[in-house]
C-alpha positions as a Markdown table, in Angstrom:
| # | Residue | x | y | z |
|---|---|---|---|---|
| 1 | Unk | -2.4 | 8.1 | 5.9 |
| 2 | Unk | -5.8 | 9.1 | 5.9 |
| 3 | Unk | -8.1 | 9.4 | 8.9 |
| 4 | Unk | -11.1 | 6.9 | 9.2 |
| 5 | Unk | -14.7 | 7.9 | 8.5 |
| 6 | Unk | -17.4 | 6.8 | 10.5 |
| 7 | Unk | -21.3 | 6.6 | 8.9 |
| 8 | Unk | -23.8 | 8.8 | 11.3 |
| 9 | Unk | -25.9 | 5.1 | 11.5 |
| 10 | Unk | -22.0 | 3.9 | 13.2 |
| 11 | Unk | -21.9 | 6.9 | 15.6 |
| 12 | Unk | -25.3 | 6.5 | 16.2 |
| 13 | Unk | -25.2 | 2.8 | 17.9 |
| 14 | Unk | -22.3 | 3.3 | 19.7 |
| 15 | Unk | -23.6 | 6.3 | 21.5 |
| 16 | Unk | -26.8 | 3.9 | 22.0 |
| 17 | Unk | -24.8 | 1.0 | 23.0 |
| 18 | Unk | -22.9 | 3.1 | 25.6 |
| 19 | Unk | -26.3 | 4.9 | 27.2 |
| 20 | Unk | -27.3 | 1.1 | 27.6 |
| 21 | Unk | -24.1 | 0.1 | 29.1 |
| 22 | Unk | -24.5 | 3.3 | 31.6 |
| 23 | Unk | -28.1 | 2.3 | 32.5 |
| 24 | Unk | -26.7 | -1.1 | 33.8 |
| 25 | Unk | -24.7 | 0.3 | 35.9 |
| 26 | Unk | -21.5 | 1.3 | 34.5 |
| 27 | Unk | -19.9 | 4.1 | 34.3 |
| 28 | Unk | -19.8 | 6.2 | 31.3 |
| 29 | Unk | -15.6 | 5.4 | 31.3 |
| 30 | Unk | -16.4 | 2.2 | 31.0 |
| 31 | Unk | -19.3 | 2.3 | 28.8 |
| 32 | Unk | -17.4 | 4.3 | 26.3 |
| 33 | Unk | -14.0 | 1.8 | 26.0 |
| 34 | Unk | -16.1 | -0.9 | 26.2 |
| 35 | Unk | -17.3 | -0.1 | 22.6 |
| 36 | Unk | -14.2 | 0.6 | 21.5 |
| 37 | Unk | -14.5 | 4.7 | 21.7 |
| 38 | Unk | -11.5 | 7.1 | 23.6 |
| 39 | Unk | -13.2 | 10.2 | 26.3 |
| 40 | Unk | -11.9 | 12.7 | 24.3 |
| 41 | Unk | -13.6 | 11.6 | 20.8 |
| 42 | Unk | -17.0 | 10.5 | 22.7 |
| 43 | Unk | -16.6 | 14.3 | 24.2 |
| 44 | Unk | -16.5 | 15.9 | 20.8 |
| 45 | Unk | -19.5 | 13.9 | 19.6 |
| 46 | Unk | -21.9 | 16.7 | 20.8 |
């Protein structure tokens, strides 16, 4: 079973969507499940 691939547009809105869920007030926990991504993956994308 292969892994799936994400396209650098994807990563690139999520990461967006999550420093506009932080601006409103959330934390960055909740930001990043909210769009669907685990801490350890959203850690790795930098």
């Amino acid at each position: 079973m292969g892994t799936k691939r994400h396209q650098p547009e994807d990563v690139v809105a999520k990461l967006r969507q999550v420093d506009v869920l932080v601006s409103q007030g959330q934390s960055v926990v909740e930001a990043i499940r909210a769009v669907g991504v685990t801490e350890v993956t959203y850690g790795t994308s930098f």
